[in-house]
VOPA-328567 format. One record per residue: residue in one letter; x negated, z, y negated of N, C-alpha, C in turn. Coordinates in steps of 0.1 Angstrom, whole numbers, plus 5000, padded with zeros to 4 digits. Example, Ala and Ser with C-alpha at 12.3 -4.5 7.8 and 13.67 -1.06 7.14 Angstrom:
! residues 2
A486850785057487750785045486850785033;S487250715022486350715011487150795000;
//
This chain:
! residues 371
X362770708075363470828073364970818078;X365370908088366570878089367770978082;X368570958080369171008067370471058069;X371471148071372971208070373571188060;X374371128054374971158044376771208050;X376871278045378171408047378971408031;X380371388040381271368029383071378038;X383671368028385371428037385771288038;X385571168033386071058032384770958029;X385070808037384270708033385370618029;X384470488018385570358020386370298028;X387170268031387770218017388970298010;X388770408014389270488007389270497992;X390070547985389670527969389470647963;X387770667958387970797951386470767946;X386370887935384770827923383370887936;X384370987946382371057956382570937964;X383570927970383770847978383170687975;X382970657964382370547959380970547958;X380670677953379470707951378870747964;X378870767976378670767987378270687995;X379470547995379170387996377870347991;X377770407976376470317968375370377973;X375370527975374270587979373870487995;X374770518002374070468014373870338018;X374770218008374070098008372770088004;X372870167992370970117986370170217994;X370370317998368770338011368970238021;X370070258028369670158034368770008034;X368969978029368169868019366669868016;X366370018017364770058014364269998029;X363569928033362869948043361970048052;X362670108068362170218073363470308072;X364370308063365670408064366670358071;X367070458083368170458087369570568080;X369870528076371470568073372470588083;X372970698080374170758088375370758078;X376470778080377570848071378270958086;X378471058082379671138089380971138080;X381971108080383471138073384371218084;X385271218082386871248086387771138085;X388571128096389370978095390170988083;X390870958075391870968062393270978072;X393571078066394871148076394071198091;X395971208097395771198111395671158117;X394871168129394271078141393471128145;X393470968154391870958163390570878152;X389270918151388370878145387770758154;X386970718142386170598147384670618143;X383770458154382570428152382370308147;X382270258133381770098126380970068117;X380269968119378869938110379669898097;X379469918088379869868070378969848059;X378369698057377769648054376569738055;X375769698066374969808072374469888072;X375769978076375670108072376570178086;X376170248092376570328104377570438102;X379170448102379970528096380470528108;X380570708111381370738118382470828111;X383370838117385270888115385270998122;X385571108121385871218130386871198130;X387871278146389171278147389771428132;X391171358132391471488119392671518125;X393071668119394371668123395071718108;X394371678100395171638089394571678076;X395371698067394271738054394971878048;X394772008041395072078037394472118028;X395272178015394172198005392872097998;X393471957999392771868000391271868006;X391371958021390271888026391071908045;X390171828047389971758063390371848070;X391271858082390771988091390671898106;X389471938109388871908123387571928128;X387771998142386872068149385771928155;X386371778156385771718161384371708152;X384771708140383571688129383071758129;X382971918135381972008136380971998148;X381871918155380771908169379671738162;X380471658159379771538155378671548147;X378771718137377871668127376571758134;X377071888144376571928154374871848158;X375771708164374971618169373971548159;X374571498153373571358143372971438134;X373271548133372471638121370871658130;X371271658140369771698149369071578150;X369971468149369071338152368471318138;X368571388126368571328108366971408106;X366471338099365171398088365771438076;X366871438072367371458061369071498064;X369871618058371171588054371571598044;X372271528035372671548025374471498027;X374871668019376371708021376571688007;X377571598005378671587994379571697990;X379571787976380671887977381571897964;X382671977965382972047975383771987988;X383372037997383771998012383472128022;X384472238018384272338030383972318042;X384572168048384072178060382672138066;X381872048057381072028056379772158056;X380172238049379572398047379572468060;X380972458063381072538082380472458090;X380272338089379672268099378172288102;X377472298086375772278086376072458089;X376572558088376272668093376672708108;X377872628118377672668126376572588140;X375972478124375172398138373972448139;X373372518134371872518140371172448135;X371172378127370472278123369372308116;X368072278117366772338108365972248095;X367072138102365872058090366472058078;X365771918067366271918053367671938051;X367871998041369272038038369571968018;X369871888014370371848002371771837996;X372371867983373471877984373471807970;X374971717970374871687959376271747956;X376571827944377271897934377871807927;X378871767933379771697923380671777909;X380971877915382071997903382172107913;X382572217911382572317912384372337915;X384672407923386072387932387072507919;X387872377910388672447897389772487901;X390572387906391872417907392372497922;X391772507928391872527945391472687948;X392772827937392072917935391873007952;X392772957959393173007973391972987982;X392272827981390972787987389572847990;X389272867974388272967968387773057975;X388773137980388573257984387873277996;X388373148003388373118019386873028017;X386672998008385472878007384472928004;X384473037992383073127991382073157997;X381873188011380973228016380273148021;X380973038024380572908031379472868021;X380372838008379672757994378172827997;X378372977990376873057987376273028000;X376573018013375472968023374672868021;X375572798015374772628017373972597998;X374572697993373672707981372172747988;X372072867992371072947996370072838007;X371072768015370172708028369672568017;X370072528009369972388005368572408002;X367672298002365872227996366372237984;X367372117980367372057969369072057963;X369572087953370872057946370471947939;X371371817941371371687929372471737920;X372471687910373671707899373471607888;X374871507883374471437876373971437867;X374371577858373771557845373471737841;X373171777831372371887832373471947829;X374871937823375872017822376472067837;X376271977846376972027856376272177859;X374972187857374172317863374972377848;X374472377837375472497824376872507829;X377872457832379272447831379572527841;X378372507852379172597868378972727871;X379972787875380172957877378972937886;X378472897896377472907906375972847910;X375772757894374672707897373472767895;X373672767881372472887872371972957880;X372173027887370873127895370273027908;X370572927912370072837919369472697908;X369172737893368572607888367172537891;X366672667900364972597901364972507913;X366172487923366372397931367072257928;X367672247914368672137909367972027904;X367671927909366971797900368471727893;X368271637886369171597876368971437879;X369971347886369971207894371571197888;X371771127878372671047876373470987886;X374470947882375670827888374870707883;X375370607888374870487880375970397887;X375970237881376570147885375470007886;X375969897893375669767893375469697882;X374669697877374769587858375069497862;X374169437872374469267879375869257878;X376369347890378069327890378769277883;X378669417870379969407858379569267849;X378169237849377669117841378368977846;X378068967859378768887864379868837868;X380668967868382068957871383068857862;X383668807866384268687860385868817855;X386068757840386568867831387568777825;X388568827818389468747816390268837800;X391068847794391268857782392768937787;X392669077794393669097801394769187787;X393669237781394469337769394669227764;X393669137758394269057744395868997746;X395868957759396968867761398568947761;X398369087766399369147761399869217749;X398669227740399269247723400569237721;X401269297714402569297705401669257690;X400969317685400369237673399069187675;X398369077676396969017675396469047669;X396469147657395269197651395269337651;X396469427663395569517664394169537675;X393369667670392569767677393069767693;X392169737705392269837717391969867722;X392869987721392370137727392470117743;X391370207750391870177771391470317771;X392470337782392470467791391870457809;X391470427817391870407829391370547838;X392470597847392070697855393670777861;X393770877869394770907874395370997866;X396770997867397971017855397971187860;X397171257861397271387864396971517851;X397271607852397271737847395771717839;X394971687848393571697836393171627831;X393571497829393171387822393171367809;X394371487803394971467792395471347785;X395871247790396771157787397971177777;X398471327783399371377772398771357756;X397871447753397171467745396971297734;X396171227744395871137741397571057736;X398071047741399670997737399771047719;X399771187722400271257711399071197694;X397871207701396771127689397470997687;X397870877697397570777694399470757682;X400370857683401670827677401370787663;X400170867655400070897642398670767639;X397970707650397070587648397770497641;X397070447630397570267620396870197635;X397070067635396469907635395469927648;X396470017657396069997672397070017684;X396669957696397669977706396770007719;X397370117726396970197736397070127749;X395970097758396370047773396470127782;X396870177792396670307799396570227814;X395470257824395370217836395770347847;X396270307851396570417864397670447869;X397970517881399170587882398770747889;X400170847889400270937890400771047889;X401071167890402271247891402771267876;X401871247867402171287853403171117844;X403271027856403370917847405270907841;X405770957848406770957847407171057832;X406571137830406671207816406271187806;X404771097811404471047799404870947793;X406070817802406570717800407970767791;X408070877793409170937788408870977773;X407571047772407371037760407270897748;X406870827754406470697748407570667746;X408670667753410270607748410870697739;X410570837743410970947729410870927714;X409570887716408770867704408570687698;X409370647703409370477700408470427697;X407370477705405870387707405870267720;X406970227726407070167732406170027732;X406269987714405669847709403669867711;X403470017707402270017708401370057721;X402470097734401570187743402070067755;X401270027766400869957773400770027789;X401870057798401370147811401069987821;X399869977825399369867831399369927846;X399470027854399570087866397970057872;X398270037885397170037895396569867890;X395069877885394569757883393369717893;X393369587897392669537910391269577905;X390169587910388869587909388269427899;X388869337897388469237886389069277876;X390469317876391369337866390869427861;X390369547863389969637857388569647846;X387469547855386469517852386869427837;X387669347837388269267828388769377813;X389669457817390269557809388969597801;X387769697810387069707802386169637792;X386069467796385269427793386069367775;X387469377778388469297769388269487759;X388669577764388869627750387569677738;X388069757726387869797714386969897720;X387869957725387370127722387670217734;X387370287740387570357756387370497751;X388770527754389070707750389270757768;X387870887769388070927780388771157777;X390271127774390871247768390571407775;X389871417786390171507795389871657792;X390571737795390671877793390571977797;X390471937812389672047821388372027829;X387472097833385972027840386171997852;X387571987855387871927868386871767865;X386971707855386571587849384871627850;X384271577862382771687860381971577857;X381571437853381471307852381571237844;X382771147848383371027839383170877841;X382870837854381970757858382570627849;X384070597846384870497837384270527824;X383370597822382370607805381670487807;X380870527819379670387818379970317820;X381270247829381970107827382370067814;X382870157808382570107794381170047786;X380970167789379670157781378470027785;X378469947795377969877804378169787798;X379669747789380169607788380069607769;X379269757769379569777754380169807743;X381169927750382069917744381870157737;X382370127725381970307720382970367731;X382370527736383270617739383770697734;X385270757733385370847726385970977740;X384971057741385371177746385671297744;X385671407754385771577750384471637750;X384871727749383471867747383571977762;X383771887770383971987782382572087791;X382972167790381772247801381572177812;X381172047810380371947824379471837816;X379871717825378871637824379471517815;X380671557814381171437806380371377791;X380171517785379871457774378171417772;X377671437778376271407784375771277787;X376971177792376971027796377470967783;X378470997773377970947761378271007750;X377070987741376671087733377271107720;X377571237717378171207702377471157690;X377671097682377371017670375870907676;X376170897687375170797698375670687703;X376470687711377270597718378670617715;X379070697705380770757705381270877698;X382070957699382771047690382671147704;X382571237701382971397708383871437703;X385071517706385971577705386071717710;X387171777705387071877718388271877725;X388771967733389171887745390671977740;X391871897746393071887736393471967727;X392471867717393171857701393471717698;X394771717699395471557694395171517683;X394771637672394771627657393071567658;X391871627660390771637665390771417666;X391371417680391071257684391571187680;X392671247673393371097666392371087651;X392071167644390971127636389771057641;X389471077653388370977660388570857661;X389470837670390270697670390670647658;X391170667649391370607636390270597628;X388870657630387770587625387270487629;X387370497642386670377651387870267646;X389070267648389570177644389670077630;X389170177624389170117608387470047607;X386970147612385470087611384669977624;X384769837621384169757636382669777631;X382169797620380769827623380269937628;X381070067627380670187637380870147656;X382070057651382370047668381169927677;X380269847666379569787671378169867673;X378069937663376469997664376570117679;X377770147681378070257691378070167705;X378670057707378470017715377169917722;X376669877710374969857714374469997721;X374670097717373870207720374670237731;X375670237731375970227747375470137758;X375370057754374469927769372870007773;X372770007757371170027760371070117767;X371970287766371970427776372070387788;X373270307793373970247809372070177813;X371470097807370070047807368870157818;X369070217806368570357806368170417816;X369470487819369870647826370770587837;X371770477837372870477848372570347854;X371670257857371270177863371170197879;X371870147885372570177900370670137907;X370370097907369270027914367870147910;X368070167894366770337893367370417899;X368770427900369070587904368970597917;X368770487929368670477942367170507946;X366270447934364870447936364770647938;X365070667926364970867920365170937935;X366670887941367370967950366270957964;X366070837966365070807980363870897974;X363270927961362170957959361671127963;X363171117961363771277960363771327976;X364671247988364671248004363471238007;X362471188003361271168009360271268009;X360471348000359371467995359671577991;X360971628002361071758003360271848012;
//
């Protein structure tokens, strides 16, 4: 089977499609009989490239830059023009307008798949200009993937297209995180050794609600907050934390390496994922938790977040900012290690489950093959 996968960006770029794009096309590739393609856009401006990555065939289109956080370049419309006609299969990553203009103005007749990451929130301009494109490639697609069945409830556009949506998780490596050599990266920065910890990791932006999460953790007993990331919002929320003379309990650890991180999750209590808008269509830092064991405590958002772990299953639901709401979550988990143990058994066993990087590659090939 030879295969397209379509996306605005490949590795080593850093982003959750962008990762999940890597995984996707290492493990078919790997099936025996599949050839793998990637089409991207160079990251920025320039000239694009042609290179094998851990075998895997990625080409770069030339860009002439990015706007409205997506790609603009005509070279990608002639490229995908091409290898679309060479493919038994394409499957477009979205949202990615350009991706949409491209499978409409190529001609292209064969398989069409789309995987639906979230539905375009913040980008109301965009929107306007992106609409017709989107409903095309709704209409021309075989098959919509979506990770979890909130993404089809939550989206302004899916529902009348649900008899085309199968439901194929994210997943991760168990092997990986199992193996990964881990180190005691929270414990060792404690101000007190016998508190609770709490981990945040993800980008310090507008929908994360970090704010939120600040404001729960001021009024928490006999815990201390880690926060991974950086981002436009960090600078205010460092500001709060000095406001409020949580200095002793709140921890900004910035951009953490790929072990360091693995570490973080594997060292804390308890993993609060605060977010507020369905920008958050996912959560893929749930199952890293969850993988090493550890309870989640999330929101109640119109996506898929809360879907990956479950309330009074693997974690606490919340709804999505109420400080008052999660800081009573967090202070039960904190008071109670036998809630936080039974929650986090049941989290391994789900990541076992449903997010197992190696079933979900089997599902996806199962899916390319028998359209």
């Amino acid at each position: 089977m030879k295969i397209l996968e379509v996306n605005k960006l490949y590795y080593p770029h850093i982003g959750g499609i962008e990762s999940l794009v890597k995984q996707y096309s290492e493990g078919l590739s790997k099936i025996p009989g599949n050839d793998v393609k990637v089409l991207v856009c160079r990251d920025g401006k320039g000239k694009g490239s042609v290179e094998e990555l851990n075998g895997v065939n990625v080409t770069r289109a030339n860009s002439m830059g990015t706007y409205f956080s997506c790609p603009l370049s005509f070279d990608f419309i002639r490229k995908f023009r091409k290898m679309a006609k060479e493919s038994d299969v394409v499957e477009i990553h979205t949202p990615f307008p350009l991706g949409d203009a491209a499978l409409m103005l190529s001609g292209y007749k064969g398989k069409v798949v789309v995987a639906w990451h979230s539905d375009v929130v913040k980008q109301k301009k965009l929107l306007f200009f992106y609409k017709p494109f989107m409903n095309y490639l709704l209409k021309r697609a075989d098959r919509i993937i979506v990770a979890t069945e909130g993404h089809i409830n939550g989206s302004a556009y899916l529902p009348k297209h649900r008899d085309k949506c199968v439901v194929i998780p994210y997943g991760l490596s168990v092997d990986e995180y199992d193996n990964a050599p881990v180190k005691p990266i929270l414990t060792d920065s404690l101000n007190d050794p016998d508190s609770v910890k709490v981990f945040f990791s993800g980008r310090l932006v507008y929908y994360k609600g970090v704010d939120v999460l600040l404001k729960a953790m001021k009024d928490v007993k006999g815990a201390e907050l880690f926060i991974s990331g950086s981002g436009d919002k960090e600078d205010e929320l460092k500001a709060y934390v000095r406001d409020n003379g949580m200095g002793s309990r709140v921890h900004f650890m910035g951009f953490l390496s790929d072990e360091d991180l693995k570490s973080a999750f594997s060292d804390c209590d308890i993993f609060v994922l605060p977010s507020v808008q369905r920008s958050e269509a996912f959560g893929i830092v749930q199952i890293e938790a969850m993988v090493y064991g550890k309870p989640v405590i999330n929101t109640d958002l119109p996506s898929g977040v809360p879907y990956v772990s479950l309330n009074g299953k693997t974690g606490i639901t919340v709804k999505p900012d109420d400080a008052d709401e999660l800081k009573v979550a967090i202070q039960s988990l904190v008071d109670d290690p036998s809630a936080r143990k039974t929650y986090g058994i049941n989290a391994r066993e789900r990541v076992m489950a449903e997010f197992n990087e190696d079933d979900v590659i089997v599902r996806l090939h199962n899916l390319l093959s028998n359209i």
